[in-house]
N, C-alpha and C positions, 0 to 999 in steps of 0.2 A: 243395115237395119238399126234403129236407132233404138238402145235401150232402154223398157220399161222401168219408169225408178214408180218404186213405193210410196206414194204420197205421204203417208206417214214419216217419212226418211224426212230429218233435218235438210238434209242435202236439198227436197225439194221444197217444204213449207219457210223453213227461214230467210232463204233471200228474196220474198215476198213479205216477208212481216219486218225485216233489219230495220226499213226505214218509216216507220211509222209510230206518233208520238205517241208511243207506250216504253215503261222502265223494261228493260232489257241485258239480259248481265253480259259482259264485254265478251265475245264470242271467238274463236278461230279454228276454224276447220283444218286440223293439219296433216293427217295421211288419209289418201284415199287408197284403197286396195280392194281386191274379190278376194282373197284368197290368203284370209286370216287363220281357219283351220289348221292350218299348215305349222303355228305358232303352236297350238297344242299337238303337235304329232311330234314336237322334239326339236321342228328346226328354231335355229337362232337368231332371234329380233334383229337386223341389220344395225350398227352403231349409228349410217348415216340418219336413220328414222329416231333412235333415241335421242342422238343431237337437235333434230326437225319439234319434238316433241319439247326437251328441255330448251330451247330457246321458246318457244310459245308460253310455258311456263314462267319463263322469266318476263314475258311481257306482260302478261295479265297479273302475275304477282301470287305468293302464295298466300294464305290455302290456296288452292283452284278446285273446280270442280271438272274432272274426267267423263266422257260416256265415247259411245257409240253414236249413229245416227240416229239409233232406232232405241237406246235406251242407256238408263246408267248401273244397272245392277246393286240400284241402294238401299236392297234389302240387306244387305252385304255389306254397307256405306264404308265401315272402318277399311276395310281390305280391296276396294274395287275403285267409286269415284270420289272419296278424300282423296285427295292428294296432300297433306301436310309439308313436304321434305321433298326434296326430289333425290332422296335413296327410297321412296315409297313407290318411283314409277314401275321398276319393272315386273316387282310382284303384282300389284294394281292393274298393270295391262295382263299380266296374265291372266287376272281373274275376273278382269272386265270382260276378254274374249270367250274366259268359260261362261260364263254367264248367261251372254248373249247365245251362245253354240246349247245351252242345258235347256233352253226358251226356242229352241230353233231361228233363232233372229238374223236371218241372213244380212248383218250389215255391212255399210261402204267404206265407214270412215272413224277414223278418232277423233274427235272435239275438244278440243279446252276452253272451259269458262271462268268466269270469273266467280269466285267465292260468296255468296251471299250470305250475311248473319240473318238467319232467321228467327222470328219470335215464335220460339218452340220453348213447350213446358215439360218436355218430358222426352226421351229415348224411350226406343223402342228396336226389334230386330236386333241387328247387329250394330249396335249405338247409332240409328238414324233420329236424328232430331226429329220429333213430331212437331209440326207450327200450323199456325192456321194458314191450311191450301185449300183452293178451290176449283173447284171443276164445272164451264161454263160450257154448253152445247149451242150452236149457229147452227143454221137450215137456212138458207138461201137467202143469204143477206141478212139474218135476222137473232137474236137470241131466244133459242126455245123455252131451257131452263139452266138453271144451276142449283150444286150440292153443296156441302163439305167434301170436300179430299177424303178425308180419311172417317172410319165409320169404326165405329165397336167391336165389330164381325172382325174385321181386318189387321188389327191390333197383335202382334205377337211379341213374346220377348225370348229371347237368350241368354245366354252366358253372360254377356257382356253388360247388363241389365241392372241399375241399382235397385234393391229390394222396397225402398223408398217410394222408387216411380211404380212400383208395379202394383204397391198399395193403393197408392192416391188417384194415378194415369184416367179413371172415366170421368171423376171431378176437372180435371184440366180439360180433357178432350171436349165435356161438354162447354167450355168455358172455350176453347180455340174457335168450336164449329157456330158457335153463334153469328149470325147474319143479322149487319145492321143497317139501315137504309142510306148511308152515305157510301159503305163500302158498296151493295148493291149497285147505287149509281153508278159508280166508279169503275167496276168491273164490268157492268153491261156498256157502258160506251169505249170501253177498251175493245170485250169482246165484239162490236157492230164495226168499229176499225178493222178487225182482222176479217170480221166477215164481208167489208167491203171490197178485199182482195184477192178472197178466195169464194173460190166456187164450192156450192154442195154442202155436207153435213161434217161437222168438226166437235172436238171436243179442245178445249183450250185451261191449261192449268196454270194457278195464280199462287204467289205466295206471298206470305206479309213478313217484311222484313221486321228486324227488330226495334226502326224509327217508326214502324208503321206505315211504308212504302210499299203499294204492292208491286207484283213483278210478274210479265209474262215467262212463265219455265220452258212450259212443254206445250207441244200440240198433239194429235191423231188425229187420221178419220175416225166419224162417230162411230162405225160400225167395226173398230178393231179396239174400242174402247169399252173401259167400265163402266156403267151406268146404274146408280142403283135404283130402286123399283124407285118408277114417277108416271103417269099417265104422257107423259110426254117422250117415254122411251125410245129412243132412237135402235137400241142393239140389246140383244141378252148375251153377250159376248162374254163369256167370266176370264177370259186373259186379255183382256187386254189391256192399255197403257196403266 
């Protein structure tokens, strides 16, 4: 019997989207397992996997960006998918796999990506750079709508937080989540790309780098995603991506 994968799982949306001309940060899937739990009950990361792990690192180059299939736990960012160093990996997997285990996230595999400088004005959480990200929804070959990423409600800080950003932080936000009609273009005929290779209802997240490059991040089905109130709602889902 051949097993169900989660569409949302990198594992199946990416190698449908790798080759299609949109910026994409340099990718490699490098351990697949079921039975990551096992890593929080005590037993010990095998070396050959650390080595599997730190050579992908070494290709893609540092920083890198760490996750999951199904996510990267960067509300967390300093301690989960930064990678700065690579004496940062084995705590970071550790608390990539809590993460995803505290979310129920039954995932498949490790990822490394590549590093993206983001045009972000401010931290937030646990020092996650906030930049301008956006969130497009497809419906059967088409773009329904699109948001900002990030919203006011959403916003938290930490310890880790300069007092500075937590002053000024709605000034900036409102100043990242601005939509202008080139970026618009831009984004919807990226998103009608991806929609032309996948079936059914999606949600598709963008980021602006700090040239002013956007980039496809992340995907989900629409209905295991966030959405916030729009007459065009696909899901009232409040977990998801």
């Amino acid at each position: 019997m051949n097993e169900v994968i989660n569409k949302s799982s990198m594992l199946y949306w990416f190698p449908l989207v790798t080759d299609l001309p949109i910026p994409q940060p340099k990718t490699e899937t490098v351990l697949k397992k079921k039975d990551w739990w096992q890593y929080l009950d005590g037993k010990n990361f095998p070396e050959k996997d650390f080595y599997k792990l730190k050579s992908a690192i070494k290709r893609v180059g540092l920083p890198c960006f760490m996750r999951t299939d199904l996510s990267s736990g960067k509300h967390n960012y300093l301690d989960t998918c930064y990678i700065g160093t690579v004496t940062d990996l084995a705590s970071h997997l550790f608390r990539l796999i809590e993460s995803n285990a505290i979310h129920d996230l039954w995932f498949g595999a490790i990822i490394i990506r590549e590093f993206i400088y983001l045009d972000y004005k401010f931290r937030a959480f646990d020092g996650l750079p906030i930049a301008a990200e956006r969130r497009y929804f497809i419906k059967d070959g088409k773009v329904v709508c699109h948001h900002p990423y990030w919203i006011e409600d959403a916003i938290k800080f930490y310890e880790r937080t300069k007092d500075e950003e937590e002053r000024t932080w709605k000034k900036w936000l409102k100043e990242l989540n601005r939509e202008i009609d080139l970026e618009i273009q831009i984004l919807s005929n990226y998103s009608e790309k991806v929609a032309s290779v996948l079936q059914g209802s999606w949600s598709i997240d963008f980021a602006k780098d700090s040239e002013g490059k956007w980039w496809l991040i992340d995907m989900a089905l629409a209905e295991q995603s966030w959405h916030p109130p729009c007459i065009n709602k696909l899901t009232a889902n409040p977990k998801g991506s």
